[in-house]
C-alpha positions as CSV (number, residue, x, y, z in Angstrom):
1,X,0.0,0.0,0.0
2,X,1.2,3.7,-0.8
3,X,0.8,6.3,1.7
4,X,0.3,10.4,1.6
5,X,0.6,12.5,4.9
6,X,-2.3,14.8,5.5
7,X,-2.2,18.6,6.8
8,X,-0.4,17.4,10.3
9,X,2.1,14.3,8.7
10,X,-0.3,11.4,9.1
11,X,0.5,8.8,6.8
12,X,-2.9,7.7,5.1
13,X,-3.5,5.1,2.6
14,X,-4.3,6.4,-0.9
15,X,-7.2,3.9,-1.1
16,X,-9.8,4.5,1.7
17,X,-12.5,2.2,2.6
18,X,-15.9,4.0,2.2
19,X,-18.7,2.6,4.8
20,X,-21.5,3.4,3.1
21,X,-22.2,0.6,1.0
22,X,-21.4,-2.6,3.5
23,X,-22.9,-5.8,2.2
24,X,-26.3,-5.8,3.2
25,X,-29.3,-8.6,2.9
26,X,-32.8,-7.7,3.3
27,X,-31.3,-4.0,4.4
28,X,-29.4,-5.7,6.9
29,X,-25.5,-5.3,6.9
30,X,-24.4,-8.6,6.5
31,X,-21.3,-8.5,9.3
32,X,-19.4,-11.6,9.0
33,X,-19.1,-10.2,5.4
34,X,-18.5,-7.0,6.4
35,X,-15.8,-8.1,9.2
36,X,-14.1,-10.2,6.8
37,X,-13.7,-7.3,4.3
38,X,-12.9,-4.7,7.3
39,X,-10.3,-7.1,8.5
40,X,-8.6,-8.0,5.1
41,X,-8.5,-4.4,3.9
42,X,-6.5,-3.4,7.1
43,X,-4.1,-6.5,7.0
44,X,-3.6,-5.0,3.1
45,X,-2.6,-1.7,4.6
46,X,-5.9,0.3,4.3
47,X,-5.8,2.6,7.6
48,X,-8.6,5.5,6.5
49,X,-12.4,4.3,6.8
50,X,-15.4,6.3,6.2
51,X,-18.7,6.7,7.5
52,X,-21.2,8.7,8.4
53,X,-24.4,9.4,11.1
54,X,-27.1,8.9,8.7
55,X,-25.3,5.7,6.8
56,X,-27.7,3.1,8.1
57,X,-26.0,0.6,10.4
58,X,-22.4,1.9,8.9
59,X,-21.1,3.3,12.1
60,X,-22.2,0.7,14.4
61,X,-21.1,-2.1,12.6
62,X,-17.6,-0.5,11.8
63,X,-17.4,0.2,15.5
64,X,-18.1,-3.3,16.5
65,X,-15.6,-4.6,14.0
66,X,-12.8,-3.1,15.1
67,X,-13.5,-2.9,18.8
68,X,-14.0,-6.9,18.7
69,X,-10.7,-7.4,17.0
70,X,-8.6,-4.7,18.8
71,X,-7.7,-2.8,16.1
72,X,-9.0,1.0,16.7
73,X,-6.0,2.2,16.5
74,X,-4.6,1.0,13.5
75,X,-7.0,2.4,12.0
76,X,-8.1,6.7,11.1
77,X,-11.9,6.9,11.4
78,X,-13.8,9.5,9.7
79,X,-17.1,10.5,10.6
80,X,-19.9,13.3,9.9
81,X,-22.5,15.7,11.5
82,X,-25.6,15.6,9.3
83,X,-25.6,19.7,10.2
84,X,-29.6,19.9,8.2
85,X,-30.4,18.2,11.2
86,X,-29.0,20.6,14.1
87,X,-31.3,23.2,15.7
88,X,-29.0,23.7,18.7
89,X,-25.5,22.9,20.6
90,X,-27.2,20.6,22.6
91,X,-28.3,19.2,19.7
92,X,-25.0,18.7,18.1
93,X,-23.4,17.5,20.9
94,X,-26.2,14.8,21.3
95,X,-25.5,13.5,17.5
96,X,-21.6,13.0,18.3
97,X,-22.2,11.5,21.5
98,X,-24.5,8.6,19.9
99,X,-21.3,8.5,17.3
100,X,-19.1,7.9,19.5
101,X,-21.2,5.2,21.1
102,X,-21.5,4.0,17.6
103,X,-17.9,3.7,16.8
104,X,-17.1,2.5,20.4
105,X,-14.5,4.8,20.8
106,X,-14.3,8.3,22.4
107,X,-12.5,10.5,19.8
108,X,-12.7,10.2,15.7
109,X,-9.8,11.4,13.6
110,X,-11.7,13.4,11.2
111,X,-15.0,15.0,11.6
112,X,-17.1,16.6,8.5
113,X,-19.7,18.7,8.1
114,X,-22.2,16.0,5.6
115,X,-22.7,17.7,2.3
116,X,-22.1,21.5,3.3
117,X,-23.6,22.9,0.7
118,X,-22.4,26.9,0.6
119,X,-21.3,29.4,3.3
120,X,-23.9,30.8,4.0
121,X,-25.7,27.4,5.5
122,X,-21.6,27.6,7.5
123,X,-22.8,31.2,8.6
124,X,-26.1,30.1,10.3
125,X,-23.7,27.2,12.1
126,X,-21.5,29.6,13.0
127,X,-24.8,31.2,14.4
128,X,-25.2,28.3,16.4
129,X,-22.0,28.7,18.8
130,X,-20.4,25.3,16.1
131,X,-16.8,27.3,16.0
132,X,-16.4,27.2,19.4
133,X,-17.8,23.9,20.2
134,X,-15.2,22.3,17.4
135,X,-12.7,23.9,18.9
136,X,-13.6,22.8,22.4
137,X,-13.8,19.2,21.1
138,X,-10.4,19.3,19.6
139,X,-8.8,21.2,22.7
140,X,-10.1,17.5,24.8
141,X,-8.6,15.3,21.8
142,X,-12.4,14.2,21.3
143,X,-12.2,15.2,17.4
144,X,-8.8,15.1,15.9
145,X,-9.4,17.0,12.7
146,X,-12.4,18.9,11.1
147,X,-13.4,18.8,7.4
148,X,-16.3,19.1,5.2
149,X,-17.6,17.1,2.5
150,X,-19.0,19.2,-0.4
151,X,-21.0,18.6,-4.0
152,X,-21.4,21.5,-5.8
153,X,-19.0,23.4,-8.3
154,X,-15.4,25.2,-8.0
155,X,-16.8,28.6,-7.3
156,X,-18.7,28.0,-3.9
157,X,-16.0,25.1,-2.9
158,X,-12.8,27.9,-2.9
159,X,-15.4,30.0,-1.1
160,X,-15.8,27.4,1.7
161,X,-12.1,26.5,1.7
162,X,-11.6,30.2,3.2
163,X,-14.7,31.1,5.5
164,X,-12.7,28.1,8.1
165,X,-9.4,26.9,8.9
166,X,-10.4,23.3,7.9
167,X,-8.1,20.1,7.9
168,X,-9.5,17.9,4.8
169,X,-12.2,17.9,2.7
170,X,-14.1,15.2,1.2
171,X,-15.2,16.1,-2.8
172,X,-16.6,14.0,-6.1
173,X,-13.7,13.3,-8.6
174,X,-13.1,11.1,-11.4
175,X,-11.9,11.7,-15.1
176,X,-15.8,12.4,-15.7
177,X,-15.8,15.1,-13.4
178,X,-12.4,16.5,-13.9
179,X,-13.6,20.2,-15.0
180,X,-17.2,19.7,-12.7
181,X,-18.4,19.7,-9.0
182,X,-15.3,21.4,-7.1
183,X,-13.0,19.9,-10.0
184,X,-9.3,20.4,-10.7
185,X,-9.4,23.9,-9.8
186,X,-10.8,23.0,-6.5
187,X,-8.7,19.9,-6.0
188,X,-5.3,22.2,-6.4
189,X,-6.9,25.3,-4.6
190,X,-7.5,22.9,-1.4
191,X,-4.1,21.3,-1.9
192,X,-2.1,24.4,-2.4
193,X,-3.7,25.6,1.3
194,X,-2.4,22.9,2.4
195,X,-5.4,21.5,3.2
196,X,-5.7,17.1,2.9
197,X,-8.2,16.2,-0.3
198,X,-10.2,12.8,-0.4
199,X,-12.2,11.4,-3.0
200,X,-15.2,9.8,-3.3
201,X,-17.1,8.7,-6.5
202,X,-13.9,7.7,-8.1
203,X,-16.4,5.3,-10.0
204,X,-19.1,7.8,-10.6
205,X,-21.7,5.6,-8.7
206,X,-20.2,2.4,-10.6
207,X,-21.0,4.5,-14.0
208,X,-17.5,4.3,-15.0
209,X,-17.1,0.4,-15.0
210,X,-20.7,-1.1,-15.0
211,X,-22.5,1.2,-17.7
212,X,-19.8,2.2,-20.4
213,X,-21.0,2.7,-23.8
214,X,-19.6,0.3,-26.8
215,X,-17.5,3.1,-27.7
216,X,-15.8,3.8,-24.4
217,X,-15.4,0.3,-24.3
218,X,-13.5,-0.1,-27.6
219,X,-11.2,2.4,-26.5
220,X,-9.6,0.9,-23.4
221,X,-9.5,-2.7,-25.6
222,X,-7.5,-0.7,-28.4
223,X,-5.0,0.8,-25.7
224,X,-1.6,-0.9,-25.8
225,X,-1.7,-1.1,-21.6
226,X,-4.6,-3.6,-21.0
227,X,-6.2,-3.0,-17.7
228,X,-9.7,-3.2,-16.3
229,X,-12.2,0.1,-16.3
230,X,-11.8,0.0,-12.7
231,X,-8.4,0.3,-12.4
232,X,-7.7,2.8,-15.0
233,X,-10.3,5.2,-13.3
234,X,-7.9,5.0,-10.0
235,X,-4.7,4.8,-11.5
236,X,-5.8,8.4,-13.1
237,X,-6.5,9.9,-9.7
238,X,-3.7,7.7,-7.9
239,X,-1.8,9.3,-10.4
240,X,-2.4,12.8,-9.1
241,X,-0.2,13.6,-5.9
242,X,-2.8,16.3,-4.5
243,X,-4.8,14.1,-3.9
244,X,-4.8,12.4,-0.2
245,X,-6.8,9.7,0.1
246,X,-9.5,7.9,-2.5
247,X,-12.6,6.3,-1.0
248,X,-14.0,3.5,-2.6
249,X,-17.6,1.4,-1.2
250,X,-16.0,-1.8,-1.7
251,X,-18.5,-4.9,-1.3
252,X,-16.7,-8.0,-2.2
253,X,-13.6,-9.6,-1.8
254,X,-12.7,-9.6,-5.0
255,X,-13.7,-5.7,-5.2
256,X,-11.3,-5.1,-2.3
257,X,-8.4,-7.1,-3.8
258,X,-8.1,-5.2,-7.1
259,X,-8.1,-2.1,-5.7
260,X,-5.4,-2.6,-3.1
261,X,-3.3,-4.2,-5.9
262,X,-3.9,-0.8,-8.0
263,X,-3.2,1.4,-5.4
264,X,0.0,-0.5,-3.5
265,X,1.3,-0.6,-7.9
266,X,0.8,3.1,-8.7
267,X,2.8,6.2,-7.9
268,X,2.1,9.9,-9.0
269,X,3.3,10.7,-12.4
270,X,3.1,7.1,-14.1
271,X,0.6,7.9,-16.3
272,X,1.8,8.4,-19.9
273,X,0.4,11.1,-22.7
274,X,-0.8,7.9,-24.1
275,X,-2.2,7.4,-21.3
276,X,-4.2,10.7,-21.5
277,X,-5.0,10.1,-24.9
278,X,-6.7,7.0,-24.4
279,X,-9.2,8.3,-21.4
280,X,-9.9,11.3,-23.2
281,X,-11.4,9.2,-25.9
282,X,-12.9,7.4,-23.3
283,X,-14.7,10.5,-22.0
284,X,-15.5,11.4,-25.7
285,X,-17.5,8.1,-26.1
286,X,-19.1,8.8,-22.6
287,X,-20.1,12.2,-23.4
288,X,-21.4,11.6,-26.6
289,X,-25.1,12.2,-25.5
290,X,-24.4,15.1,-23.5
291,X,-26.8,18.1,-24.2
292,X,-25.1,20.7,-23.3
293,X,-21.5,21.3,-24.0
294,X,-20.3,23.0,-20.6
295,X,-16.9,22.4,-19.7
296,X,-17.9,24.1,-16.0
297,X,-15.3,26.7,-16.2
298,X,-17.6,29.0,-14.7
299,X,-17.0,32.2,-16.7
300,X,-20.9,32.6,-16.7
301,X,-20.6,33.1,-13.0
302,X,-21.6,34.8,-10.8
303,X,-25.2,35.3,-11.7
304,X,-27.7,38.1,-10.3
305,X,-30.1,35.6,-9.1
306,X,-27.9,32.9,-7.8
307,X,-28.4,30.4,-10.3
308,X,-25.9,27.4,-10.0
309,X,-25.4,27.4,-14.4
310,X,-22.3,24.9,-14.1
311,X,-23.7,22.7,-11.5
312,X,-27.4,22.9,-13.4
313,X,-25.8,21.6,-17.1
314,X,-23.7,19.1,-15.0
315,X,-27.2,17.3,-13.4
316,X,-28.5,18.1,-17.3
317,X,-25.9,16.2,-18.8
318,X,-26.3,13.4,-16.4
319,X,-29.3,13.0,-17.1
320,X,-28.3,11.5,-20.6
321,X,-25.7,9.3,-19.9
322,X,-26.4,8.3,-16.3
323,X,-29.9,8.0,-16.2
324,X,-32.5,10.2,-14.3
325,X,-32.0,9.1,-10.8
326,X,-28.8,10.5,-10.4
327,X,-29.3,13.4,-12.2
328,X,-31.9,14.4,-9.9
329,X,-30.2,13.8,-6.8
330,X,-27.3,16.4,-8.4
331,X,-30.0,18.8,-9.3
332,X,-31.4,18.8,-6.0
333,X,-28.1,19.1,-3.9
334,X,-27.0,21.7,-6.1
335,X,-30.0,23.6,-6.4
336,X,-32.6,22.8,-3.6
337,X,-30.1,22.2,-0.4
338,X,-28.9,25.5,0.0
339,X,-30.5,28.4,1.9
340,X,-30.9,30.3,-0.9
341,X,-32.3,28.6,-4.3
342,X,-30.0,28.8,-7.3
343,X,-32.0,26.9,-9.1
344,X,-32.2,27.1,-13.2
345,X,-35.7,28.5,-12.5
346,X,-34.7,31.8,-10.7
347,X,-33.4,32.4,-14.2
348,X,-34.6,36.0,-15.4
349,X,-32.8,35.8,-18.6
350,X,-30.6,38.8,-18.3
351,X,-28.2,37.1,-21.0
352,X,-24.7,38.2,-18.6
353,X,-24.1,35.0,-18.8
354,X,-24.0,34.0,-22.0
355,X,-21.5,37.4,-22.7
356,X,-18.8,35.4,-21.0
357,X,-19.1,31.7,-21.9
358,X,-16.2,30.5,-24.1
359,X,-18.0,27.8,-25.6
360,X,-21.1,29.7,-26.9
361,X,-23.9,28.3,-25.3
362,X,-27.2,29.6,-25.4
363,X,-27.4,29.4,-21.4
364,X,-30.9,31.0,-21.3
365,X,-32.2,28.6,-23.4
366,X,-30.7,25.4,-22.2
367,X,-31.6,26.9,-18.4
368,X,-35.3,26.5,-19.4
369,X,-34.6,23.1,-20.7
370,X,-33.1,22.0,-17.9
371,X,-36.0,23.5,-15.6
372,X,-38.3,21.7,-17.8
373,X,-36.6,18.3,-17.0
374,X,-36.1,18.7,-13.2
375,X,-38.5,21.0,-11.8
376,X,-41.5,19.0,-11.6
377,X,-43.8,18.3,-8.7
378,X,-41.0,15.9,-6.9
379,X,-39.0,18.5,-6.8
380,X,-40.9,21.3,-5.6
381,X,-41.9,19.1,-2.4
382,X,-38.5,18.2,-2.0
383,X,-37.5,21.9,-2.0
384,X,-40.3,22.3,0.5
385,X,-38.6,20.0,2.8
386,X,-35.7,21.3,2.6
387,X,-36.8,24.7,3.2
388,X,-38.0,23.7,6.6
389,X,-34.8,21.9,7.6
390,X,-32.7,24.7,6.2
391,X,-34.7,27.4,9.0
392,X,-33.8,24.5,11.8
């Protein structure tokens, strides 16, 4: 296994075990499975595992696991605060106490704010006394280091990155997503600050192996390296040395195998232009459905009414080559999960935008399109909701 040291030295595993998606039968983690995994992944070298509060099961069961074996301290935990859900201090504190009953421990190495969404949802927890708190649990050793985990584009992550001295962050990142969600310019913005980076989606959701397109598939064959889609989609981040850590929900043996293999074999820089080639075709193929061509440089931002453009054609674009589901979900936590709308409906068709996008869309236009496709009655009651948790 290769190691990268994060803001204070620690040496962390480039592949991380993500918690989320345990085997599970009937709903129910399956935890001789699960221990098996846990236990293997660690004797491989893996040292950084991720969960969160509202992961069904995910916390206990990783707490039981390594508290029946003895081997919490081998290991860094990282954990989250579902912050939609605080009304108080007392609150708070009475979501990381039932962690850390969870985890069967009584500190966690990282702590993140789950899917912080801009700064001003960081404002009304700043409201809420959470500065002082974090820095009260860190003081006692309770909470190692804080973080935040983020979807959304480039322009609100740098934001975030300076309204907090954080430790790490946790962001979406994969060849697909090189120029979307925070992106490159995020991923070297967070690095440069020193600040540790880990990935998650490295797979897109399993997009980038399961439910490749003839074309895509062509061009890995036709490459003169042979590898799987799986391990050229790590390799390419493992490749990149600002990035910390990647996360990966691995639910099989076999899962867990090839991925330690690909991230003891790789080292930043091994890549070749051929290399580059090769998964830029790749992307090509992928993309070859994609409505609108944003590349999510964001010179269209900001707008007067808020309106998320990169983050809206991202979801739009999904939509074609992932499926609806997914899309949606984008749309929504780019859109509806922020205190203040920027969805593609607040557009009032100004046209400032479309002055300053290099590739010539008609933003406007595809705005409406994209409104058209998402904004339907699910939505709207799913804004409601969120509404209502946003004023807790």
């Amino acid at each position: 296994m290769n190691y990268r040291p994060d803001k204070y030295g620690n040496m962390i595993s480039v592949l991380g075990f993500g918690c989320m998606r345990f085997p599970r039968k009937m709903g129910k983690i399956r935890m001789k499975e699960t221990e098996r995994e846990v236990l293997e992944a660690i004797k491989g070298g893996i040292n950084y595992f991720d969960t969160a509060y509202i992961y069904p099961g995910s916390e206990s069961a990783l707490g039981e696991i390594l508290h029946k074996n003895g081997v919490r301290e081998k290991v860094h935990i990282a954990t989250k605060l579902p912050h939609y859900l605080v009304k108080s201090i007392d609150g708070l504190e009475k979501m990381f106490s039932e962690e850390l009953k969870r985890l069967k421990t009584d500190y966690v190495d990282y702590y993140l704010m789950h899917m912080l969404t801009d700064t001003d949802t960081w404002e009304r927890l700043k409201g809420l006394g959470i500065e002082k708190w974090l820095s009260d649990k860190k003081a006692a050793g309770k909470i190692r280091q804080i973080g935040f985990s983020y979807h959304g584009n480039s322009d609100m992550f740098i934001k975030l990155l300076g309204a907090y001295d954080w430790d790490m962050c946790l962001i979406q990142y994969n060849y697909l997503d090189e120029h979307s969600q925070a992106g490159r310019r995020g991923l070297h913005f967070a690095h440069d600050k020193g600040i540790a980076v880990m990935i998650m989606e490295p797979l897109r959701g399993g997009k980038l192996v399961k439910r490749l397109p003839e074309n895509a598939k062509k061009a890995f064959s036709a490459h003169s390296i042979h590898r799987t889609p799986a391990e050229w989609a790590f390799k390419w981040l493992f490749n990149q040395e600002e990035i910390t850590c990647v996360l990966s929900g691995m639910n099989s043996m076999e899962m867990l195998k090839e991925n330690m293999k690909t991230a003891a074999e790789t080292v930043p820089g091994e890549l070749t232009h051929d290399d580059f080639q090769m998964i830029e075709r790749v992307k090509s193929a992928i993309n070859e459905n994609m409505k609108v061509g944003c590349t999510g440089c964001g010179y269209c931002m900001p707008c007067p009414k808020r309106v998320d453009i990169p983050g809206t054609f991202a979801a739009y674009n999904r939509r074609y080559s992932d499926g609806k589901f997914w899309s949606f979900i984008d749309y929504v936590i780019c859109t509806a999960l922020r205190r203040n709308s920027t969805a593609a409906s607040n557009c009032i068709e100004c046209g400032k935008c479309e002055k300053h996008c290099p590739q010539g869309i008609k933003i406007r236009q595809e705005l409406k399109n994209a409104s058209l496709e998402f904004e339907g009655p699910l939505y709207r009651f799913v804004r409601f909701i969120a509404k209502k948790l946003v004023r807790f």
